[in-house]
C-alpha positions as CSV (number, residue, x, y, z in Angstrom):
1,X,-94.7,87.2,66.4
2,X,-96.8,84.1,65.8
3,X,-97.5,81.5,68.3
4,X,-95.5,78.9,66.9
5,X,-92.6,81.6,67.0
6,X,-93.4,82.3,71.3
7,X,-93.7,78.6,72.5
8,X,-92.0,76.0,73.2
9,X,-93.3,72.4,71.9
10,X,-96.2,71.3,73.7
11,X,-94.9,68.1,76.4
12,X,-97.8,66.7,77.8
13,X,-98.2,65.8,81.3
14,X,-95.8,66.1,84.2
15,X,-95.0,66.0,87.7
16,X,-92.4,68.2,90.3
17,X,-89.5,66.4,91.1
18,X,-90.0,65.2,94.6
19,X,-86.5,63.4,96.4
20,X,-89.2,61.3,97.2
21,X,-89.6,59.7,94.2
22,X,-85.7,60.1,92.8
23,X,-85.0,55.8,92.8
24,X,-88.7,55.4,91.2
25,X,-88.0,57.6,88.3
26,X,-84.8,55.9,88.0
27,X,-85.8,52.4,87.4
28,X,-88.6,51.2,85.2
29,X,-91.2,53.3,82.6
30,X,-94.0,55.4,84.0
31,X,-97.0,57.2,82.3
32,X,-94.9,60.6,82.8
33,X,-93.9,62.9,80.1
34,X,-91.7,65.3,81.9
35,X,-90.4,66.8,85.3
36,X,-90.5,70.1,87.0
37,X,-87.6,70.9,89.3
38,X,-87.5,73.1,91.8
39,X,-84.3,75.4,90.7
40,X,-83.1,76.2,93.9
41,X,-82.9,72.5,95.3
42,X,-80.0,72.3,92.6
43,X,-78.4,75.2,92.7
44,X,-75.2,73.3,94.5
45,X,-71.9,72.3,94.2
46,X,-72.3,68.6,94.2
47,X,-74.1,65.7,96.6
48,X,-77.2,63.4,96.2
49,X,-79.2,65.7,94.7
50,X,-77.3,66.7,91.4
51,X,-76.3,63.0,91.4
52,X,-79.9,61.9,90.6
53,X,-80.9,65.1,89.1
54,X,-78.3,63.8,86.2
55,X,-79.9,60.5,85.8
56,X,-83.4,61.2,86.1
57,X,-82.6,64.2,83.1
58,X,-81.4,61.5,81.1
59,X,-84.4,60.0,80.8
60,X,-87.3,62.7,81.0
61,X,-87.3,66.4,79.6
62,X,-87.1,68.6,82.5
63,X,-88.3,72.6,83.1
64,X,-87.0,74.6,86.1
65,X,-89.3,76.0,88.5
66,X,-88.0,79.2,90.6
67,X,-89.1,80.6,94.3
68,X,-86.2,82.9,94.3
69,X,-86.1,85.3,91.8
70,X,-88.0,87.9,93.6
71,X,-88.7,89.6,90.4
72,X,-91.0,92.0,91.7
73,X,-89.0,93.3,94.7
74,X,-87.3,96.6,94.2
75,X,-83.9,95.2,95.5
76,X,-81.3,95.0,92.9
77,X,-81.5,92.0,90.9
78,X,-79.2,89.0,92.9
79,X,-76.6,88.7,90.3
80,X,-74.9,85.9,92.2
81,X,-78.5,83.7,91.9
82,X,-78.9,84.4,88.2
83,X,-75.2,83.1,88.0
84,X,-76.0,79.8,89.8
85,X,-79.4,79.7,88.0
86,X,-77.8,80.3,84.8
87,X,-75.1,77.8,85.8
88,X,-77.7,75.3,86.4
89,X,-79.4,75.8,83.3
90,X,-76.1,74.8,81.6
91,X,-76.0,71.4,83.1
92,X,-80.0,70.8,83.0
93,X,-80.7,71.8,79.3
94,X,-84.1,72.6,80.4
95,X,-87.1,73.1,78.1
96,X,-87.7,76.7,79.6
97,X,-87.7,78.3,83.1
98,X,-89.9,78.9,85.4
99,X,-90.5,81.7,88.6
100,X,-93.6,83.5,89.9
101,X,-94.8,87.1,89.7
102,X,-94.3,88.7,93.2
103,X,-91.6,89.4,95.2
104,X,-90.0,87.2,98.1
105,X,-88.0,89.9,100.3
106,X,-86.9,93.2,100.7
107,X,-83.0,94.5,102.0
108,X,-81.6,91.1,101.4
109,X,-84.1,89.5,103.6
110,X,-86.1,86.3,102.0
111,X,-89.3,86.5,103.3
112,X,-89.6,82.8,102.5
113,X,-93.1,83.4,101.3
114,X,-94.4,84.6,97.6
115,X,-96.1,87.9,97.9
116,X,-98.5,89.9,95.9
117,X,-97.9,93.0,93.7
118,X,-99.7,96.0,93.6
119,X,-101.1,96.3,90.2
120,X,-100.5,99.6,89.1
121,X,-98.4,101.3,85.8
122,X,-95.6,102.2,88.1
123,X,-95.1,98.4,89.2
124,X,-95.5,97.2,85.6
125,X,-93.2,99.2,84.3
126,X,-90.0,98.1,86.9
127,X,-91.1,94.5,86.0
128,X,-90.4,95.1,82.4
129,X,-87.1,96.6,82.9
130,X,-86.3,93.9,85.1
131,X,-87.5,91.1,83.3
132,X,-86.2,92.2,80.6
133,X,-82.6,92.0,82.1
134,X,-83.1,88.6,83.4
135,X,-84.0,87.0,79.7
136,X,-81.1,89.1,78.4
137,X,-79.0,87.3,80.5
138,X,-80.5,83.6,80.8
139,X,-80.5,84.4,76.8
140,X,-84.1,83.2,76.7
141,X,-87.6,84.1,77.4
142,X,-89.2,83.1,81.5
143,X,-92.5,82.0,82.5
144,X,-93.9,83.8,85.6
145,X,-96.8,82.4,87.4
146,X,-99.6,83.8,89.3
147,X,-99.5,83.7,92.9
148,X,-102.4,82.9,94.9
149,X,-102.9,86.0,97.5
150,X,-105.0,86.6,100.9
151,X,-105.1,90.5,100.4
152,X,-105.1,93.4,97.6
153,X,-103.4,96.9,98.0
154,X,-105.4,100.1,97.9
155,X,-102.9,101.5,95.5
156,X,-104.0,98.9,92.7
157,X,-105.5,99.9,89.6
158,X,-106.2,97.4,87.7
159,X,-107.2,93.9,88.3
160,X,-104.8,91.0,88.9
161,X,-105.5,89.4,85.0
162,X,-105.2,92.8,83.5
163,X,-101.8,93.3,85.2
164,X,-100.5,89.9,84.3
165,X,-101.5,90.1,80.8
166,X,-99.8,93.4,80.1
167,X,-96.4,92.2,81.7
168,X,-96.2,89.1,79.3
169,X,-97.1,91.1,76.4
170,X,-94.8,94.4,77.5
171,X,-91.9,92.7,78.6
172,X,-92.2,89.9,75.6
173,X,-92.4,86.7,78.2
174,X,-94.6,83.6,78.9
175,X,-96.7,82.7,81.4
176,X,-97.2,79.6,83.6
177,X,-100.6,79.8,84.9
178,X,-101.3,78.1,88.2
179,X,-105.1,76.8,87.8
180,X,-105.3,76.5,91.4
181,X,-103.8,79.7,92.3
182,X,-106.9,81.4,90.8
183,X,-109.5,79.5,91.9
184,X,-107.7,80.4,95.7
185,X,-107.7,83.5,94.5
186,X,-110.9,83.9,93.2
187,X,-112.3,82.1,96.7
188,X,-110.8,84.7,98.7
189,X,-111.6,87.9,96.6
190,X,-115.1,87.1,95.4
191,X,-113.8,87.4,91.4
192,X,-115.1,84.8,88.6
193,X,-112.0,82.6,87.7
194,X,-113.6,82.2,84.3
195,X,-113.2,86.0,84.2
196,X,-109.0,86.0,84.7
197,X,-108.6,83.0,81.7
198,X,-110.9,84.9,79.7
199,X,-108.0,88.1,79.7
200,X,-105.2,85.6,79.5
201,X,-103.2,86.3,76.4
202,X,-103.3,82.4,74.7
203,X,-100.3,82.9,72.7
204,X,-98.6,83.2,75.6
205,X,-99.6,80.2,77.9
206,X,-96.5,78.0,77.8
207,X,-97.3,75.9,81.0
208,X,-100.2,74.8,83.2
209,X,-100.1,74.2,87.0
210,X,-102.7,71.7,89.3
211,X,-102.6,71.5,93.0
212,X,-104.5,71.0,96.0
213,X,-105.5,73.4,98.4
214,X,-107.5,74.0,101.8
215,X,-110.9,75.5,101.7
216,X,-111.6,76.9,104.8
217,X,-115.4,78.6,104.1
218,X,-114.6,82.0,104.1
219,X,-111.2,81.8,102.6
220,X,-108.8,79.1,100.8
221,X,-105.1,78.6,101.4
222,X,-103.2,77.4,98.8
223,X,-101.6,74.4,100.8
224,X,-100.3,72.2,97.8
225,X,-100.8,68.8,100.5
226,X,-104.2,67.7,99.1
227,X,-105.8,66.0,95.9
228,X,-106.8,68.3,93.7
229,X,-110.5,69.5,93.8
230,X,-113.6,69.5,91.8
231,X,-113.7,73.3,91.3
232,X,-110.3,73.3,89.9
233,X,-110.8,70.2,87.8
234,X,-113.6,72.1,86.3
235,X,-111.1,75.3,86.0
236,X,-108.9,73.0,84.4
237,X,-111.4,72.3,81.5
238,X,-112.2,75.8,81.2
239,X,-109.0,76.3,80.8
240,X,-108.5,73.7,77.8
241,X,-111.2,74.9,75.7
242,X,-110.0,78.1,76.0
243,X,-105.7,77.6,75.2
244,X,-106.2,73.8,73.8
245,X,-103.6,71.1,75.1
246,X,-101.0,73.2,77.4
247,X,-98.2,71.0,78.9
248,X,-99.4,70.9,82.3
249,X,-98.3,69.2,86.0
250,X,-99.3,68.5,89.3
251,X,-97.4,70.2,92.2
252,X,-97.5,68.2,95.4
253,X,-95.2,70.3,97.9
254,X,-96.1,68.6,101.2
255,X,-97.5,65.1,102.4
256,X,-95.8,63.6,99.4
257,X,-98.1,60.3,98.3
258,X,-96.1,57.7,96.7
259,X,-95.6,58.0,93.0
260,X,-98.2,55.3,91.6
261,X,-100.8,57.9,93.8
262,X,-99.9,61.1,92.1
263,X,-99.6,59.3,88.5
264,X,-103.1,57.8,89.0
265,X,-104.3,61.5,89.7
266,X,-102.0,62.6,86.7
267,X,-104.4,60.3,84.9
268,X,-107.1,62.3,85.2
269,X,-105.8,65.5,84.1
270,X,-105.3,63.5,80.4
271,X,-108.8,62.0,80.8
272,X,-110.2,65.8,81.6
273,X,-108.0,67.3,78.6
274,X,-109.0,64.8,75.9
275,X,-112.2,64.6,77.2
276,X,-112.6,68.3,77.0
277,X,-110.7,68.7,73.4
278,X,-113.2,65.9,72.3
279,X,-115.9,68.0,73.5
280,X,-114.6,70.9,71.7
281,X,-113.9,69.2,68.2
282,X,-117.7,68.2,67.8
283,X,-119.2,71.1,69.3
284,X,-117.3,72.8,65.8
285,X,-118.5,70.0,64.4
286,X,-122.2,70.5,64.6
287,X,-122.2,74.6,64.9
């Protein structure tokens, strides 16, 4: 299967759907190509939310984003949230969906909190099976994103990239990878972020994430309240010359600026993308 066959159309640059910003986005034009929406904020019968979620969908493309879907757990799969998901999907039309590669609870307890996998064969193997189900019934490929983490498991055997890699590939999905999530990552276990986009399949790499996040010396916690830093700027470009232009977004979860602040640092990530693509096309030129 080609590239052009896996992804989607490439959508530029795009922001998560904050209720902050719902009569903004519904008045007026703004240097915005598309939204990210946060699936389970929808996921309702009716109310405010779906009210503006309609309008503002009539006038941006729109991806949903997931924090539920527990993929990795080894619960049964929630049939009753891939119904409303699915049901939401209907209404939306979104350009693909989005949720991460961990697992949230275990029993029917929501641990409120995305946790890490062990990365062995076993693991990899239930993932496939079970993501294969979910895109059976959504009738359409998901993007999983890496999680940033704060421990590993003895029982891993390969590294976090490795892992990743081989679940898009196996179970024939896309990936949304978080460029902040691995430079956390990367803080906290003393790995070379350049190292985990180096093993990132690029055929696969439907959707970029860009966040803030609190470095505390001897470990980072992926906060999502601050402006995005230097180092993952720099990922960022890394990141560019190595897939090209990948829609990407900023994620601002808490301490929500107003929207002329987070367009203004949506600015940049264009300016670092064409700057960077720029950089590219005449290095080629003069090799």
């Amino acid at each position: 299967m080609t590239v052009e066959n896996l992804l989607q159309p490439h959508l530029g640059f795009g922001l998560g759907l904050r209720s902050e910003h719902y009569l903004d986005l519904i008045k007026g034009d703004h240097p915005l190509d598309w939204l990210e929406i946060l699936s389970e904020n929808y996921m309702i019968a009716g109310g405010k939310p779906l009210y503006y979620l309609d309008k503002i969908c009539e006038r941006y493309p729109v991806v949903m984003h997931g924090v539920s879907l527990s993929i990795g757990s080894v619960d049964p799969l929630n049939q009753n949230y891939l119904n409303d998901l699915k049901k939401l999907a209907q209404r939306v039309k979104p350009k693909w969906i989005s949720d991460h590669l961990c697992w949230t609870g275990i029993e029917g307890v929501n641990l409120h909190d995305l946790m890490p996998l062990p990365y062995t064969e076993e693991a990899l193997h239930h993932l496939t099976e079970r993501i294969s189900k979910v895109q059976d019934f959504l009738g359409r490929r998901i993007l999983l994103e890496n999680v940033s983490s704060y421990l590993t498991y003895q029982h891993s055997t390969i590294s976090e990239w490795e892992f990743l890699a081989a679940v898009a590939k196996q179970a024939d999905c896309l990936i949304l990878l978080d460029i902040n999530n691995i430079q956390v990552s990367a803080h906290n276990h003393g790995f070379d972020p350049l190292t985990y986009l180096t093993a990132m399949p690029v055929e696969r790499i439907q959707q970029i994430h860009l966040a803030g996040h609190l470095n505390k010396g001897e470990y980072s916690i992926d906060t999502h309240d601050h402006e995005i830093i230097e180092s993952v700027w720099n990922l960022y470009a890394e990141s560019v010359r190595r897939f090209g232009a990948v829609s990407t977004m900023i994620e601002r979860d808490e301490d929500i600026p107003p929207l002329d602040t987070l367009l203004n640092e949506l600015r940049k990530a264009r300016e670092v993308c064409d700057r960077t693509l720029a950089e590219s096309k005449q290095n080629l030129i003069y090799a």
